[in-house]
C-alpha positions in Angstrom: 0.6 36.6 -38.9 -0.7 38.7 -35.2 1.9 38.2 -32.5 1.2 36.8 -29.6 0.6 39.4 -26.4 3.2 38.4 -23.8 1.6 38.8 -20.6 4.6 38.0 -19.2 3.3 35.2 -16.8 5.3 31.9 -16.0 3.8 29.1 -16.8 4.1 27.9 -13.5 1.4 31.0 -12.3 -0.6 30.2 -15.5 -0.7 26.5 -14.3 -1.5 27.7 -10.4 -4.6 30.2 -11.9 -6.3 27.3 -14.4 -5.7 24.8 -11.3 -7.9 27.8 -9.3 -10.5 28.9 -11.9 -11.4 25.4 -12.8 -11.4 24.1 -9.4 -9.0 21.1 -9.7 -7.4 21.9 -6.8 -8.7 19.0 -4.5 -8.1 16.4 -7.5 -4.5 18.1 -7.2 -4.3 17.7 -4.0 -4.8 13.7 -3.5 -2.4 13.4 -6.5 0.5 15.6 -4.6 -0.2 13.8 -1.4 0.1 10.2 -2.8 3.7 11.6 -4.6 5.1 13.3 -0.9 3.6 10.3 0.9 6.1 7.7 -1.4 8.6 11.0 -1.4 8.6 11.1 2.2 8.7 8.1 3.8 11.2 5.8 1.3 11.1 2.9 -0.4 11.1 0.6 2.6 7.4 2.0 3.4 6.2 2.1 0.6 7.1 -1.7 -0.3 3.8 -1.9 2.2 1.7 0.7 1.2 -1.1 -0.7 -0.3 -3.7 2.6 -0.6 -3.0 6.1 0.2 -6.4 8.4 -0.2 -6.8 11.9 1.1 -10.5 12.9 1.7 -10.9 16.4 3.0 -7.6 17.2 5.6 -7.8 13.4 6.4 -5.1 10.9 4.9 -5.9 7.3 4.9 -3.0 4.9 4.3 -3.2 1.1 3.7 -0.3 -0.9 4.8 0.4 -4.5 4.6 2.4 -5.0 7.7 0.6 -4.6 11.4 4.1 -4.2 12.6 5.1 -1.0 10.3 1.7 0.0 11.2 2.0 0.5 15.0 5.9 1.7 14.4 4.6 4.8 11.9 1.4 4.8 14.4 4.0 6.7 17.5 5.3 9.2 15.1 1.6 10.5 13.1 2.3 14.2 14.0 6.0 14.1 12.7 4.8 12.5 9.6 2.2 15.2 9.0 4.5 17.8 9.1 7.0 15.9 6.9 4.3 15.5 4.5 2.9 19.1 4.5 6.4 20.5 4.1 6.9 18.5 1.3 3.9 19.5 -0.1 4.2 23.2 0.6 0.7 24.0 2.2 -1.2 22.6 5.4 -3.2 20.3 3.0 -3.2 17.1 5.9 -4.2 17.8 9.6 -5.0 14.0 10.2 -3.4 10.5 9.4 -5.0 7.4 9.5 -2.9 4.2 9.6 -4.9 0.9 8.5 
């Protein structure tokens, strides 16, 4: 039986470089941005989060409550850079509340 060639890789770099050749990074993306969005802003938010979508550097979030809405509406730039720290790259430069 051949042994296997240890290229000494982690399988987190071997994750990052299929991710990269087989350009699944924006798929990625939306996925991680969903997870920081319900990571980031709690339970209590996320009770009225109906959608959360990222297209290109935008991410659109559906909430059921007008009031939450307007409240998370004065504090957009703080939640971006909540939201792109948890995620660990600039990935959102806009927020839209609806």
């Amino acid at each position: 039986m051949a042994k296997r060639k240890n290229t000494g890789l982690p399988i987190g770099e071997a994750l990052k470089e299929f991710i990269k050749e087989n350009r699944l990074e924006k798929g990625m993306d939306r996925v991680n941005a969903r997870e920081a969005w319900k990571n980031v802003m709690g339970k209590g938010v996320n009770n009225y989060t109906n959608a959360i979508e990222l297209r290109n550097e935008t991410l659109f979030v559906s909430l059921s409550s007008s009031v939450l809405r307007e409240e998370l509406s004065l504090g957009k730039s703080k939640i971006i850079v909540m939201l792109n720290e948890e995620l660990g790259k600039e990935i959102i430069k806009k927020l839209v509340l609806r």
